[in-house]
C-alpha positions in Angstrom: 57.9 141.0 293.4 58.3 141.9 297.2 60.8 143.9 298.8 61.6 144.2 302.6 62.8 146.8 304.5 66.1 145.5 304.8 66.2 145.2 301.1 65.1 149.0 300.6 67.4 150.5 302.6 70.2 148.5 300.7 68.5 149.8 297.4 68.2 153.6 298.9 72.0 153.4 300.4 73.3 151.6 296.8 71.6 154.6 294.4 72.9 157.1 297.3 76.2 156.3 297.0 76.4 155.0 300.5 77.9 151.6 300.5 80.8 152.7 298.6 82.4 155.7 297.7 82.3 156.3 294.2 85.1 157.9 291.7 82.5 160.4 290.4 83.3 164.2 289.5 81.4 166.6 291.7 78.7 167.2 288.7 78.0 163.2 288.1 77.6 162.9 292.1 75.4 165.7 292.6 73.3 164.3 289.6 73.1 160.9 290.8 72.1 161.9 294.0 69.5 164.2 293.0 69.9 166.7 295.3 71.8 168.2 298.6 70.0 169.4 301.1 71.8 172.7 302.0 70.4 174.5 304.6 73.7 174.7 306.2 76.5 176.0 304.3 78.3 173.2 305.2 75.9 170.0 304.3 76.7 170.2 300.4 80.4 169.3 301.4 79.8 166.6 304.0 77.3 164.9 301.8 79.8 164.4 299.0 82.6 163.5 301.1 80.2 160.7 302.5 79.8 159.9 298.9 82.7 160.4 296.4 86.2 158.8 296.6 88.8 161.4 296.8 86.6 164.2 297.4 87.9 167.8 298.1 85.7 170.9 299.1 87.5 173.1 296.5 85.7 170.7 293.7 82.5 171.7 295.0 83.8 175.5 295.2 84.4 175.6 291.8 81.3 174.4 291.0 79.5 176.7 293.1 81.6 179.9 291.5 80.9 178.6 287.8 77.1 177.6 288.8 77.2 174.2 287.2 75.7 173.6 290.9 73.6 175.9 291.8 71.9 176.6 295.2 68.5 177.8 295.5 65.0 176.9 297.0 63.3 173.5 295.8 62.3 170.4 297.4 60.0 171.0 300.4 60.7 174.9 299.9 63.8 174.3 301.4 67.2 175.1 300.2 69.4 172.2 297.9 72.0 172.3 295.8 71.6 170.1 292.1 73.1 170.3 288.6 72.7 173.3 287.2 70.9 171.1 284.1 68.5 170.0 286.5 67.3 173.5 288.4 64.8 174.5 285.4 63.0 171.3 285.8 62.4 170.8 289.0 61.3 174.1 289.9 58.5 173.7 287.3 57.9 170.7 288.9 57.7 172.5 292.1 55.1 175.3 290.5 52.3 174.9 292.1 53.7 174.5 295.8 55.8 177.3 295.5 52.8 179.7 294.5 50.9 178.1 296.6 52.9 178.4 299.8 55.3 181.4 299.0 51.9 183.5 297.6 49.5 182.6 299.7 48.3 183.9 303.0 51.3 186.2 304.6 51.3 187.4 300.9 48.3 187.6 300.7 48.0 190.2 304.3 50.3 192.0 302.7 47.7 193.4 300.3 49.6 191.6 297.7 48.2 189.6 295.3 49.2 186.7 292.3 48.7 189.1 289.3 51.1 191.3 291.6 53.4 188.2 291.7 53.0 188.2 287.7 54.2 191.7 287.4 57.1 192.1 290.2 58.8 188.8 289.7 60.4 189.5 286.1 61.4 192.8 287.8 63.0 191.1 290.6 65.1 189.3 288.0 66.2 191.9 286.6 67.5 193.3 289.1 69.1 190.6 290.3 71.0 190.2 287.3 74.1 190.1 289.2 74.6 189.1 292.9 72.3 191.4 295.3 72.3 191.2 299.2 69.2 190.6 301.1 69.6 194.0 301.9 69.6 195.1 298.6 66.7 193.1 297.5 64.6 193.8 300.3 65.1 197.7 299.9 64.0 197.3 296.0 61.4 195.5 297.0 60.6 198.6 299.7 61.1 201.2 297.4 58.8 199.2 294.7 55.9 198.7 297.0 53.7 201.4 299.8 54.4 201.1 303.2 51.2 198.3 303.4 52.4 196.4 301.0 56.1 195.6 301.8 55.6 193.0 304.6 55.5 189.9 303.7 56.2 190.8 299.9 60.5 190.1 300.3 59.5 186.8 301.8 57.3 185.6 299.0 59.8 186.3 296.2 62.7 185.3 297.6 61.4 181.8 297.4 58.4 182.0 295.1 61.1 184.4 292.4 63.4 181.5 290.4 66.7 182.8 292.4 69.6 180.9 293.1 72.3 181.8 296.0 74.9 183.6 295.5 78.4 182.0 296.4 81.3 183.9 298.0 84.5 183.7 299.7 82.7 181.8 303.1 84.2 179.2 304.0 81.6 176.7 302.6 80.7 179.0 299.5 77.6 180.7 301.6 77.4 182.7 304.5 74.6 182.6 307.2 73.6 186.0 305.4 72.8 185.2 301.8 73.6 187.3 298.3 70.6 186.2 295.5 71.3 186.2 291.9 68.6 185.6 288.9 68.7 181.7 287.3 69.0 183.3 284.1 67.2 180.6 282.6 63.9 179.0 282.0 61.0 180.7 281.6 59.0 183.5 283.9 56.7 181.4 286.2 53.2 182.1 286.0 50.1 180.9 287.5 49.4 177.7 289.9 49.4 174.7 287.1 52.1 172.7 286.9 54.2 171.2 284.5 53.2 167.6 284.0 56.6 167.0 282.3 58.4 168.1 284.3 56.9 166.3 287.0 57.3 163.1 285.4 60.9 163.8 284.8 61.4 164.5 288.6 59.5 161.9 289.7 62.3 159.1 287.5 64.9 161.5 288.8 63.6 160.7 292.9 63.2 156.7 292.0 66.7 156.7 290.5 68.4 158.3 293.0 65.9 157.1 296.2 64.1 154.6 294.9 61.4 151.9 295.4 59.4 154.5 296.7 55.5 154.8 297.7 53.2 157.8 295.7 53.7 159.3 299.4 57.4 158.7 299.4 57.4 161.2 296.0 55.1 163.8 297.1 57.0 163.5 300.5 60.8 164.7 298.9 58.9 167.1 296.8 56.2 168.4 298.6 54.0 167.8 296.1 50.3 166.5 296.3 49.9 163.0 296.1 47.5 162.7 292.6 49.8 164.9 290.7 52.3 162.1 291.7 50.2 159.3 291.1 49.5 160.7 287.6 52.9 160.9 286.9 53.1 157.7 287.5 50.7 156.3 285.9 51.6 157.9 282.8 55.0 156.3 283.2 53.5 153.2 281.7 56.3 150.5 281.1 59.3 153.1 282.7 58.2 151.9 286.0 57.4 148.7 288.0 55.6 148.1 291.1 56.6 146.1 294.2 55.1 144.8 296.6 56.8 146.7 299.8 56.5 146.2 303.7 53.1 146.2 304.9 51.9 145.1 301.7 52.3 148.9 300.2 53.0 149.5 296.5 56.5 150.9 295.7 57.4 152.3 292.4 60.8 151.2 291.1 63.3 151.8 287.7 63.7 148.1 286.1 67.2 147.4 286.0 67.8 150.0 289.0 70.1 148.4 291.9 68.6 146.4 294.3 71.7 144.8 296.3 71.2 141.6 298.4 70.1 142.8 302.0 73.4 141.2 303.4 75.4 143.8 301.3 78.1 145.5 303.7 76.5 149.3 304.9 80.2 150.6 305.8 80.1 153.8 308.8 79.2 157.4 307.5 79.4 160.3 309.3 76.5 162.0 307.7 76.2 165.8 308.0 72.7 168.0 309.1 70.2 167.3 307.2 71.7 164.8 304.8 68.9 163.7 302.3 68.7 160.2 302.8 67.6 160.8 306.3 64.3 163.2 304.9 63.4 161.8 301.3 60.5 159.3 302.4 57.4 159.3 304.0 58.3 156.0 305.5 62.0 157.0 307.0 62.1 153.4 308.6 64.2 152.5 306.0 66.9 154.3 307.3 66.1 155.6 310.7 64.9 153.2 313.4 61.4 154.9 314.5 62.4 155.0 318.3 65.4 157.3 317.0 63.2 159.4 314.8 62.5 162.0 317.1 65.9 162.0 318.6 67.6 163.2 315.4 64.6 165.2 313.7 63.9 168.1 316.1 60.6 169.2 316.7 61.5 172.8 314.8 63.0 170.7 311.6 66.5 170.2 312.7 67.9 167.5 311.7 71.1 166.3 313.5 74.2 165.0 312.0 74.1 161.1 312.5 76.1 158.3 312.9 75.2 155.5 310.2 76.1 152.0 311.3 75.0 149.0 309.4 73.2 151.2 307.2 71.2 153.0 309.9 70.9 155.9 312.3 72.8 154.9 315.4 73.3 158.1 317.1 74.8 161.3 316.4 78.1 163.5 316.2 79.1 166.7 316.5 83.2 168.6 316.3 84.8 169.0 319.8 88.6 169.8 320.8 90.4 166.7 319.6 88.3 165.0 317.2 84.5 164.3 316.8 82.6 163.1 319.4 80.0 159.9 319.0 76.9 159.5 320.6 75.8 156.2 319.9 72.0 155.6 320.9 72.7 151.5 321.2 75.4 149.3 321.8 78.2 149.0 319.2 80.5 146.5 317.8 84.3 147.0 318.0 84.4 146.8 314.5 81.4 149.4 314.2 83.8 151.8 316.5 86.9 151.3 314.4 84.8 152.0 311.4 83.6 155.1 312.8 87.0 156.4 314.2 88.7 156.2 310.6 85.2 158.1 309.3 86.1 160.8 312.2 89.9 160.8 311.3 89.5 161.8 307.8 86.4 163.8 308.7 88.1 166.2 311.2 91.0 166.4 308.7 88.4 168.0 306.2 86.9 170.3 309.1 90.2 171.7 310.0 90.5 173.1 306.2 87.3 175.1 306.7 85.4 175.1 309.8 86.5 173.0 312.9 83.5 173.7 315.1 80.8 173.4 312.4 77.5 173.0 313.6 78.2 174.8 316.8 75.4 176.8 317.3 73.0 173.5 317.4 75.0 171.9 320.6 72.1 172.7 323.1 70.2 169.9 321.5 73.1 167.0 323.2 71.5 168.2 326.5 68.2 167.0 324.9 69.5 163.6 324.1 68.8 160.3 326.4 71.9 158.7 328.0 74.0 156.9 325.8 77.6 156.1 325.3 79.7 158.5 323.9 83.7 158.4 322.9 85.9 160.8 321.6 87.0 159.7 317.8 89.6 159.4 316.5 90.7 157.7 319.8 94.1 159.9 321.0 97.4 157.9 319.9 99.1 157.1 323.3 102.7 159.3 324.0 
């Protein structure tokens, strides 16, 4: 069976919630989705208001302060936020990038080595059996090591050590500063093999949520290499089914998983920094035209908030007195603007609950931006 690229990015948008708002609780949207990226405070929310019907932030609180979703370091060693059922899993699937990038070669000039890994990191849990500041960990970690040792030894843990974030009172659950507290579940990890089961279960977990995907589409959301992936796969047998994608490249796919017809409506979103549909392929053309890549994925990994229209990046946002403004990389509909203004009404209704001006400190990129036509949404009622 063959796919096009029209027809993956209504399969991607369809199992991402993005056609339609669902009437999911918080925990059966974070599940479906996978995973949020949550690099910004802020993301988690935006991504579920894109995504549930009815959504409000203090669901997502409350989830945070029981830690059925838990924040920590995963995917591409960067910060998400899953099920709190799902953390155990796929940082074992994660093993061996994690010791590999978090105790390798700055841990390594710290005179610090993986059998010192072994040693300190059930101590770091234990101390952080309740919520410790960076602070705090990083003078344990001080007081625990010589004066050689200690550089380079905080950063290793923090992300190699299975931590989660702690929440607070911010006004997105997390501050710019973060408090760490121990999983409290799973096992110790140890050594640089990984878990082939839990792989495998990650790897149905991606297709599900971000599916038909490529063996480089996996190891791309994961970060992990591509014949660990192609294992998995292979030992999938009868789970999975191949397609014949763009290009003539084999995709991996769920039978039964939703494949709308390409002329499915792709209503406006509002997507928020680094929103994971935008990062979780190889191949991004399914959602991001490749003449916009660059314009919304920075050269230092930021990754803009976007305007999606028809299903694709069309430009970008950002919070400014009076509403949102839209920077829209091509010409738009009037239908696409209306779309977008009732996105930006309900949008800066959310924002003025929490944080009006998120994403502030990133403006200096709009001066970075080719010309294109911008409009203030919602557009002001007349007097």
């Amino acid at each position: 069976m063959d796919i096009t690229v029209q027809g993956l990015n209504r399969a991607t948008l369809s199992r991402q919630l993005l056609l339609r708002r669902q009437s999911l609780s918080v925990l059966d949207g974070v599940r479906q989705v996978v995973a949020l990226q949550a690099q910004h405070p802020a993301s988690p929310y935006l991504a579920l208001w894109n995504r549930l019907a009815g959504f409000t932030p203090k669901e997502l609180d409350d989830a945070f302060a029981r830690r059925s979703v838990v924040k920590a370091t995963l995917m591409r060693i960067t910060l998400h936020a899953v099920h709190a059922e799902d953390y155990d899993v796929f940082r074992a699937a994660m093993q061996p990038t994690l010791y590999a990038s978090r105790l390798g070669q700055r841990f390594a000039a710290a005179g610090l080595t993986p059998a010192d890994a072994a040693e300190l990191v059930p101590e770091v849990l234990a101390f952080a059996d309740r919520p410790r500041t960076a602070a705090e960990m990083r003078a344990w970690v001080e007081q625990r090591l010589d004066a050689e040792r200690r550089d380079g030894a905080w950063w290793g843990l923090r992300a190699y050590a299975p931590l989660h974030h702690a929440p607070g009172d911010a006004p997105w659950s997390f501050g710019v500063r973060p408090s760490f507290v121990a999983s409290g579940s799973g096992p110790v990890p140890a050594g640089r093999e990984g878990d082939p089961e839990a792989l495998r279960s990650l790897v149905v977990r991606y297709l599900a949520g971000f599916g038909p995907a490529s063996v480089a589409d996996v190891a791309q959301f994961a970060m992990v290499r591509r014949a660990p992936v192609r294992a998995a796969l292979g030992s999938l047998g009868d789970a999975v089914e191949q397609l014949s994608g763009p290009d003539g490249v084999t995709l991996f796919d769920l039978p039964g998983a939703a494949r709308p017809p390409e002329d499915t409506p792709a209503p406006p979103r509002l997507l928020g920094m680094w929103d994971s549909v935008l990062l979780a392929h190889a191949d991004r053309s399914r959602v991001i035209p490749p003449a916009y890549r660059t314009m919304v994925i920075r050269n230092n990994g930021d990754v803009l908030p976007t305007l999606l229209v028809d299903g694709r990046v069309a430009g970008v946002w950002r919070p400014v007195d009076g509403g949102v403004e839209a920077s829209a990389f091509h010409a738009l509909t009037p239908a696409d603007w209306a779309g977008l203004a009732a996105e930006a009404r309900s949008l800066t209704a959310l924002l003025a609950g929490r944080e009006a001006s998120v994403y502030s400190r990133y403006g200096h990129w709009w001066a970075k931006l080719p010309a294109s036509e911008v409009r203030l949404l919602p557009v002001p009622e007349p007097r």
